[in-house]
ROKOLFI-361984 format. One record per residue (C-alpha): z, y, x; residue in three letters. Coordinates in steps of 0.02 Angstrom, whole numbers, plus 50000, padded with zeros to 5 digits. Layout:
BEGIN
ZYXAla ...
***
This chain:
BEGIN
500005000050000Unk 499495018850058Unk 500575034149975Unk 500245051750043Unk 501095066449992Unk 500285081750043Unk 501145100250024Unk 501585092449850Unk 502735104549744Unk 503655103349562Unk 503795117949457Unk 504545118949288Unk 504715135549233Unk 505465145749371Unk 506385132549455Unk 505555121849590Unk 506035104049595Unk 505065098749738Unk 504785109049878Unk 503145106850017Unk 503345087750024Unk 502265077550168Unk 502355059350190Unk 500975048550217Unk 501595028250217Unk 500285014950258Unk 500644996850272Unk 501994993250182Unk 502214982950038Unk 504074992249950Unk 504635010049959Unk 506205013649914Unk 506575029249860Unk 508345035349854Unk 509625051649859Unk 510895060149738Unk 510775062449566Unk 509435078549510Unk 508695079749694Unk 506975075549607Unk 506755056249633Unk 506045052749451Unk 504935068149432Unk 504145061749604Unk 503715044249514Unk 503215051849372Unk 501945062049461Unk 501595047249572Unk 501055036149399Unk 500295052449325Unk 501405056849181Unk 501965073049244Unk 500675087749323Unk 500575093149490Unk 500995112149542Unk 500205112149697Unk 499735098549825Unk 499215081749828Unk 499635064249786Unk 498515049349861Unk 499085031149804Unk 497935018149912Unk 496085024649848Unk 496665034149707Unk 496665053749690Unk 498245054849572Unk 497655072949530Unk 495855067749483Unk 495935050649417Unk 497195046149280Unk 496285034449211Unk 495995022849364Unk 497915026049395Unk 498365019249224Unk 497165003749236Unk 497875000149408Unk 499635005849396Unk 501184998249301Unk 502675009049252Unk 504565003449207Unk 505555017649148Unk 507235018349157Unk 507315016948972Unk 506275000548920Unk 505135010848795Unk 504834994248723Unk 503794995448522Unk 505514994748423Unk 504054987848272Unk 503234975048372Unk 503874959448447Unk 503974956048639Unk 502454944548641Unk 501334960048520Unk 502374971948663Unk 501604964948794Unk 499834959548728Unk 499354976648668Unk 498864987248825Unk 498104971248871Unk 496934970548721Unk 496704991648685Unk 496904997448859Unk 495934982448974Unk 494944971348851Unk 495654957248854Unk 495364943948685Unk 496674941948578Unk 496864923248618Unk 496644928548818Unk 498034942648795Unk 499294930848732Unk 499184917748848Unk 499424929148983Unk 500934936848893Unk 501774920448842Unk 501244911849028Unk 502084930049102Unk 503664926248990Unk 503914909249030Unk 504034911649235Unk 505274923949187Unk 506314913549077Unk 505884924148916Unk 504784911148820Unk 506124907848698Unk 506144927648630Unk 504224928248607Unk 504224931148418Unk 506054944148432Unk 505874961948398Unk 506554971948561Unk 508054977848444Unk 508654958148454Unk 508764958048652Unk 510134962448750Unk 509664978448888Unk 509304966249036Unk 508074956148917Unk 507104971048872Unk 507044979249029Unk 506354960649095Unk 505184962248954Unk 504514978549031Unk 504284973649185Unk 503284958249110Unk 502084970449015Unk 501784982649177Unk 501524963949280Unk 500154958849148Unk 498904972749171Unk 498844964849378Unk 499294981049443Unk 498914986249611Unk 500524995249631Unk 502204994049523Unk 503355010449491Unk 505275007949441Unk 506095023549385Unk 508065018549399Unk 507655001349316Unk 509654997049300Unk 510195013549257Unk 510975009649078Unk 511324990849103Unk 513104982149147Unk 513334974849306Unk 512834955449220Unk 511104963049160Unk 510954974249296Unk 510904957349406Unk 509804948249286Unk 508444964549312Unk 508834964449511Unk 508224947349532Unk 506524945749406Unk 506144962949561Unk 506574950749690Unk 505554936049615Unk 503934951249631Unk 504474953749838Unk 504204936249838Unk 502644935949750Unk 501964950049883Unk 502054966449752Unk 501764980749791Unk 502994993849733Unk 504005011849718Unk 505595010749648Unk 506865024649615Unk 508535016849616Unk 510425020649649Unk 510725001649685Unk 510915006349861Unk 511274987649935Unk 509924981049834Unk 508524994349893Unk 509334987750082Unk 508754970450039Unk 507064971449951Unk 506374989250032Unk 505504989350199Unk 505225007650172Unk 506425021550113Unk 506215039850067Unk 507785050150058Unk 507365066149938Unk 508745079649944Unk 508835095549811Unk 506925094449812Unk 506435088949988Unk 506165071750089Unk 507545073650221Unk 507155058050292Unk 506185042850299Unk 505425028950394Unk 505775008650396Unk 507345003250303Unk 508475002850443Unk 508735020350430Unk 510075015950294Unk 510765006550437Unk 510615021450568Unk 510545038150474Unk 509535052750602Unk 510245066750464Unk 511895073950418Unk 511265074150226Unk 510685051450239Unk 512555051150333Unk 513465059150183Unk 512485052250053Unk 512735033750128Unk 514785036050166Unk 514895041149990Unk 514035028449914Unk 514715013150026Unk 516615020050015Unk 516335013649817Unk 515704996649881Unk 516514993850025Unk 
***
């Protein structure tokens, strides 16, 4: 996977959110990006996967002009939100077959063999015909992930994909991501799961009030260059620790 940033900045009204950021990562199959709370982690995914504008700059993912080309993004691209944003009307198996069918032409028949094939590796089978409103969080995040897996996305983004789940479901999500590190994924994901991001990251971006303080292979967790990484590790291992 290829992401470059370049001079990319945020506005929303008169507040900038991100300020002048340049990265440009080659070769490397997870990115982890991490830092505190409102430092502009999820407005850079959601730029990344096209759902919010661009002020200024520009975002290339592999081939793809973010800027210019929405709808290659969104035919190549799967995106978990931190909320499921599962069809509370449909069930998980019409969830999952309906971008396949509307979106990438798939046959009705050829959708939902996919869908319930997708749902079986993941241990979901059994829920096919449930409404999301009859899963528990973890199921229906899983679900999501299943449905942004079934398009055969180049690249996967998670926006804080644990963020509203107990610790039991927030394991359950952990591990269907670490069944797609074994299955040679590529993805972005936003997370506060700091131990987890250690294990299945081999690249991290640290983004601080608006800027990428630091990044580079994921031993920087390990060996912080920057006073800001330092802080914003002690605090977060002095909980887990």
């Amino acid at each position: 996977m290829r992401l470059e940033l370049n001079q990319l900045e945020k506005e929303f009204g008169d507040k900038k959110v991100l300020n002048g950021l340049d990265v440009d990562i080659e070769d490397h199959h997870i990115i982890g990006v991490i830092g505190p709370s409102g430092g502009g982690k999820s407005t850079l995914l959601r730029m990344i996967a096209g759902f919010e504008s661009i002020s200024s700059g520009q975002i290339h993912l592999n081939d793809i002009n973010v800027g210019q080309e929405k709808e290659k993004l969104h035919k190549r691209c799967g995106f978990v939100f931190q909320s499921h944003h599962l069809f509370l009307h449909l069930t998980v198996l019409e969830n999952i077959t309906l971008i396949l069918e509307k979106v990438h032409g798939y046959s009705s028949q050829d959708a939902e063999e996919k869908a319930i094939r997708l749902l079986d590796q993941f241990g979901l089978k059994q829920h096919v015909n449930k409404k999301p409103q009859q899963l528990s969080g973890g199921q229906s995040q899983r679900v999501a992930i299943i449905r942004a897996l079934a398009i055969d996305p180049d690249v996967l983004l998670f926006d804080e994909p644990t963020s509203s789940l107990d610790p039991v479901l927030t394991y359950d999500v952990l591990e269907t991501i670490l069944e797609l590190k074994k299955e040679k994924k590529d993805f972005v994901i936003v997370t506060h799961e700091i131990g987890f991001v250690k294990e299945v990251a081999d690249y991290i971006v640290f983004i601080h009030e608006g800027e990428i303080v630091e990044h580079g292979p994921v031993e920087i967790v390990e060996e912080p260059k920057t006073d800001q990484l330092d802080d914003f590790l002690s605090k977060v291992f002095s909980w887990t620790n």
